[in-house]
VOGU-3710 file (C-alpha; in Angstrom, 3 decimals, decimal comma):
1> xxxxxxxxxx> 0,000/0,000/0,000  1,228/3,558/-0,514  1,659/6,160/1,346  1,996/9,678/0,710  3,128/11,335/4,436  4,040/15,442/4,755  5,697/16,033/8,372  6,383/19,495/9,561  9,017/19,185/11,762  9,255/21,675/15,501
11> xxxxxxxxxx> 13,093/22,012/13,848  13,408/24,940/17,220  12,511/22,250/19,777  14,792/20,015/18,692  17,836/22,663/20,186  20,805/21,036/20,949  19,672/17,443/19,751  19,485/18,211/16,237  22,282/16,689/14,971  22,033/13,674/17,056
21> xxxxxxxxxx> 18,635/13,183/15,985  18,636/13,964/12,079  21,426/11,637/11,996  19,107/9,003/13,416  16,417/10,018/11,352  18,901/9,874/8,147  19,757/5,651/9,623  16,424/5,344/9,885  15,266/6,254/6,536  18,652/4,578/5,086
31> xxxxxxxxxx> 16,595/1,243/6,885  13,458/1,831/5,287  14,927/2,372/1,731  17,720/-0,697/1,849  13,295/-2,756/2,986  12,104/-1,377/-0,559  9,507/0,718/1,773  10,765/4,381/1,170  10,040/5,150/-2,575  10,858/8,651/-2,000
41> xxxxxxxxxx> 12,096/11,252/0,813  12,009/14,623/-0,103  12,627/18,024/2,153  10,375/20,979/1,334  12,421/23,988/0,236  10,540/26,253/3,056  13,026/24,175/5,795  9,902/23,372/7,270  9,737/19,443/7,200  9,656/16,149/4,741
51> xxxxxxxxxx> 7,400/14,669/2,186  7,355/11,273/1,681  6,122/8,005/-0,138  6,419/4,904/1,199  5,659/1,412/0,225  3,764/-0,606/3,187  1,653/-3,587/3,818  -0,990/-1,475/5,713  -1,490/1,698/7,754  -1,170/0,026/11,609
61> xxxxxxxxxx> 2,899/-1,027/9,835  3,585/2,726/8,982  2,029/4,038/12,377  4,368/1,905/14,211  7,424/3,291/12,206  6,056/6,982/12,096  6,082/6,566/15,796  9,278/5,106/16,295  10,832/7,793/14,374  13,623/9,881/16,165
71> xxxxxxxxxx> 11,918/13,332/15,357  8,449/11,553/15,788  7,898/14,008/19,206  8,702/17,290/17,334  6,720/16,646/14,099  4,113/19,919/14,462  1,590/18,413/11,962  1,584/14,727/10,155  -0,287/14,383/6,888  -0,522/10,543/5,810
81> xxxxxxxxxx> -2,570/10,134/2,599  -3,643/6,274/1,038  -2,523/6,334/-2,528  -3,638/4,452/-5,361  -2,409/3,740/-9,005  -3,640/5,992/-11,814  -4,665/4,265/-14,815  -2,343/6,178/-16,859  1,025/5,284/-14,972  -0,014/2,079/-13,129
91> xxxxxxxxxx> 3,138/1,637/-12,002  4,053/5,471/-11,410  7,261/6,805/-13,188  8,588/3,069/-13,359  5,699/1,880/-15,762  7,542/1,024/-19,135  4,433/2,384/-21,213  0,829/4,015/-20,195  -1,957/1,927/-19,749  -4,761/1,669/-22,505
101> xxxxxxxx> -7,066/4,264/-21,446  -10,364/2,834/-20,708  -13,197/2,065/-22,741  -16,255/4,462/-23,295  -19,252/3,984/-21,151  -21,854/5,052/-23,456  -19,612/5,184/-26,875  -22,241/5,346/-29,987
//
């Protein structure tokens, strides 16, 4: 199942932990990717937190990991969105071609 997760992170709380704690974050995510479950980390330009899509077997498996996260206690909001595959790129940027687009319902 994917997952499409935007985290604002308290970056001022974290004070003198920081470091400690975005290198944990960076192991962490390192984890997730070398599992196949991180598809994609990004950091929004505004400094403000991460966007994310992960690949998971259901949403009680990412709440447990969201959770466990280092900066889990500072994130100031948590977004977590259920994707699904568009017709068009079934299998995202990785499909080889574009599905057939699907029939008419009432073609005359």
């Amino acid at each position: 199942m994917l997952f499409h997760i935007e985290a604002d992170i308290d970056y001022a709380a974290l004070g003198d932990r920081r470091d400690g704690l975005l290198r944990a974050e960076w192991a962490a995510t390192e984890r997730l990717i070398a599992d196949g479950a991180a598809i994609g980390d990004w950091r929004k330009a505004d400094g403000s937190g991460i966007i994310a899509v992960w690949d998971l077997p259901d949403r009680v498996t990412l709440d447990a990991i969201l959770s466990g996260l280092p900066p889990a206690p500072y994130f100031a909001r948590l977004l977590v969105t259920e994707l699904r595959e568009h017709p068009l790129l079934p299998a995202g940027r990785l499909a080889a071609e574009p599905a057939a687009p699907p029939e008419p319902r009432n073609a005359r």
